[in-house]
C-alpha positions in Angstrom: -1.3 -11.8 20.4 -2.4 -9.1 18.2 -6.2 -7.6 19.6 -7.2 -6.8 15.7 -7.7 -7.6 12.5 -5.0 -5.0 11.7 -2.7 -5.7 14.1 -3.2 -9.3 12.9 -2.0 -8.2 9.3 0.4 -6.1 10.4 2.0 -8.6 12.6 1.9 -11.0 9.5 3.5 -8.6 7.2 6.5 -7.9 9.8 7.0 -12.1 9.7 7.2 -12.4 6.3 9.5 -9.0 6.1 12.2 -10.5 8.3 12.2 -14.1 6.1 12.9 -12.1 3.1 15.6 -10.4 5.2 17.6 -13.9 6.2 19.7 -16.0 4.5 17.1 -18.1 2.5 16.3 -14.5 1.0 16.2 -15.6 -2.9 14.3 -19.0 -2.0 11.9 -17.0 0.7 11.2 -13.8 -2.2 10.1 -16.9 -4.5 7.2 -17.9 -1.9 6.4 -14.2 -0.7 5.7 -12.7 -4.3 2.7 -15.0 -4.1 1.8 -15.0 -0.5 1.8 -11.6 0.2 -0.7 -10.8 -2.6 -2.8 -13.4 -1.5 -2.7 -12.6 2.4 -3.1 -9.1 2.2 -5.6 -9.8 -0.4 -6.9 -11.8 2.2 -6.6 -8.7 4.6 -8.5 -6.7 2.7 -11.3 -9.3 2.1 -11.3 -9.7 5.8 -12.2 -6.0 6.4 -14.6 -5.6 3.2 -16.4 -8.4 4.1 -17.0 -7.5 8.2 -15.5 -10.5 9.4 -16.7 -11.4 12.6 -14.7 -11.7 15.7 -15.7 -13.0 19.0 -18.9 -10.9 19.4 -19.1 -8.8 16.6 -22.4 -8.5 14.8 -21.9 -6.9 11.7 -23.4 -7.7 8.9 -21.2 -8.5 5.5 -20.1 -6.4 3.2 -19.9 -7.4 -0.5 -18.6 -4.4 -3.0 -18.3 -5.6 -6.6 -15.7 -3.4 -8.9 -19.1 -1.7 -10.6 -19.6 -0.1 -6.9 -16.2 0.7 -5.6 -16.3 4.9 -5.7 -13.3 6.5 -7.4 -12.7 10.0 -6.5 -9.9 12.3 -7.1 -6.7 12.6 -5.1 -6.5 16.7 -5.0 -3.5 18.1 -6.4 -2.2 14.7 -8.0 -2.5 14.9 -11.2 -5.2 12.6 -12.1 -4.5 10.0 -9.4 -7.6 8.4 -8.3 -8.3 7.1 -4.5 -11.3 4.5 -3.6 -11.4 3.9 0.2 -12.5 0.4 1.2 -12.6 0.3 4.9 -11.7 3.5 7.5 -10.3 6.9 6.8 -7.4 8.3 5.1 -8.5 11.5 6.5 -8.1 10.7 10.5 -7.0 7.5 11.2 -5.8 4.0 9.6 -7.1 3.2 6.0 -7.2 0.6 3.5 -7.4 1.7 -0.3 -7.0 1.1 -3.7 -5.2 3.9 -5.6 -5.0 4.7 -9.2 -2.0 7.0 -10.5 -1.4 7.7 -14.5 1.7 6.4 -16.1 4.1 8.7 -16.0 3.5 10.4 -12.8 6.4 11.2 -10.0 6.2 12.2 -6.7 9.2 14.1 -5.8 10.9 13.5 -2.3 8.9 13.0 0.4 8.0 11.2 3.6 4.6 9.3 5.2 4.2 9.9 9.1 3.0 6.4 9.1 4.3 3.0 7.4 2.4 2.2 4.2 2.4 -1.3 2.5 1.4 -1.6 -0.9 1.0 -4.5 -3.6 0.7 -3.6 -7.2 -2.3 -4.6 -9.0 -1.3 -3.3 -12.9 0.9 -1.3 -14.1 4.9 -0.8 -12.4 5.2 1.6 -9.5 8.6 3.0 -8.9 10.0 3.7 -6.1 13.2 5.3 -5.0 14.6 5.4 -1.0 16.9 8.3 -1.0 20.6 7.2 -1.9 19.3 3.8 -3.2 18.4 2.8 -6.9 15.2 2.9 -8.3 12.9 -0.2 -7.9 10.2 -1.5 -10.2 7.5 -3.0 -8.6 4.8 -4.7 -11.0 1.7 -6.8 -10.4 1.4 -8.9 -7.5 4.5 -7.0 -6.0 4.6 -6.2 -2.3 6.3 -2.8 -0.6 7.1 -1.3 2.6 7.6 1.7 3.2 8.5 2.7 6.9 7.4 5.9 8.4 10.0 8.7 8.0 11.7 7.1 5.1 12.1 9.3 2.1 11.9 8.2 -1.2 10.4 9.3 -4.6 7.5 7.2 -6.5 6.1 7.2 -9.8 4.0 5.3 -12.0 6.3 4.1 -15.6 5.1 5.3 -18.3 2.8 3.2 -21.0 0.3 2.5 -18.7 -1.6 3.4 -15.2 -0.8 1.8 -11.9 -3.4 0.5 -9.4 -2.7 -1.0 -6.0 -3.8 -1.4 -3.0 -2.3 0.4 0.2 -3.1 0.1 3.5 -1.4 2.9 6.5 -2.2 2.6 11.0 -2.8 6.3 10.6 -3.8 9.0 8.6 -2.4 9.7 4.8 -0.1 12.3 4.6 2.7 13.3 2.3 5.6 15.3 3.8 8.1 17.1 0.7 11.7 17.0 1.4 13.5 20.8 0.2 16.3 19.5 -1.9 18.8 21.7 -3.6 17.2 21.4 -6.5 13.6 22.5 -5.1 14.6 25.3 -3.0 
C-alpha cells in the first residue's frame, strides 16, 4: 500500500506500464493514451491543490496559468522550467517544461526515472540503438533511470509537458565517438 501521494502515482503508472507491455498491447495503448493524461493530470492536480490525507491540514492551492512562474533552464537554449510542487534542485519534483522547436539534447542519462506527457508540440526521443519516437499531445513517456537516449523538440513549433522525477533533476552526457 503505497504511504504517499507519489508513491500512489507512481505505483499507478508501473500498472498501466506493464498492460501496455501484455498481449492486449494495441487494445490497452488505445485506453492509456487517454488515461494516463488524465491520471497524471490528476496527479498533478492532487499535489497543486494540497490534497488532504488522513490528518493533513493544508490549505488548497489554486495556480491559474497567469501565475505559474517560468524561469530559464541554464544552458538550454531557451528551455523554460515552471516548478509546481517540490524541488528539482534536491529532491523529487513535479514540472511543466517548455523547450523551442528544434532543440536536441545529445546523449545522456537521468539518475532518476522521469515520466513525462506532452502537452503541445512533439517531443522526440531516442533510447540508444532504438528508432526515434514522436511523442505529441496527450502522449505519455518513461524513461528509466540510467537509460540513455537523446530528446529534442521537432521543429515548427515549441514543446510543453509536464514531468515529474523521485529525485533530483540531473542530466548525465554520454562521450560518444563523435563528441570526444
Amino acid at each position: 500500500m503505497p504511504k504517499n501521494w507519489v508513491e500512489f502515482s507512481l505505483d499507478l503508472f508501473d500498472i498501466a506500464l506493464d498492460c501496455a507491455r501484455s498481449a492486449l498491447h494495441a487494445r490497452c495503448m488505445k485506453y492509456l493514451r487517454f488515461s494516463h493524461l488524465v491520471l497524471s493530470l490528476a496527479t498533478g492536480f492532487v499535489f497543486l491543490s494540497g490534497a488532504a490525507v488522513a490528518g493533513d491540514q493544508r490549505s488548497a492551492l489554486f495556480m491559474h496559468a497567469s501565475e505559474i512562474k517560468w524561469v530559464d533552464t541554464p544552458g538550454a537554449n531557451g528551455a523554460q522550467m515552471a516548478v509546481l510542487w517540490g524541488n528539482p534542485e534536491t529532491g523529487a519534483y513535479g514540472a511543466f517544461r517548455k523547450r523551442p522547436g528544434g532543440d536536441f539534447v545529445a546523449l545522456h542519462t537521468h539518475t532518476h526515472d522521469g515520466r513525462v506527457i506532452i502537452l503541445s508540440g512533439v517531443l522526440l526521443i531516442t533510447m540508444e540503438g532504438g528508432a526515434q519516437t514522436e511523442l505529441g499531445p496527450g502522449s505519455y513517456a518513461l524513461i528509466p533511470s540510467g537509460a540513455k537516449h537523446t530528446s529534442g523538440c521537432k521543429a515548427g513549433s515549441d514543446c510543453v509537458y509536464f514531468e515529474e522525477q523521485p529525485g533530483a533533476s540531473d542530466i548525465n552526457f554520454i562521450k560518444t565517438a563523435a563528441t570526444k
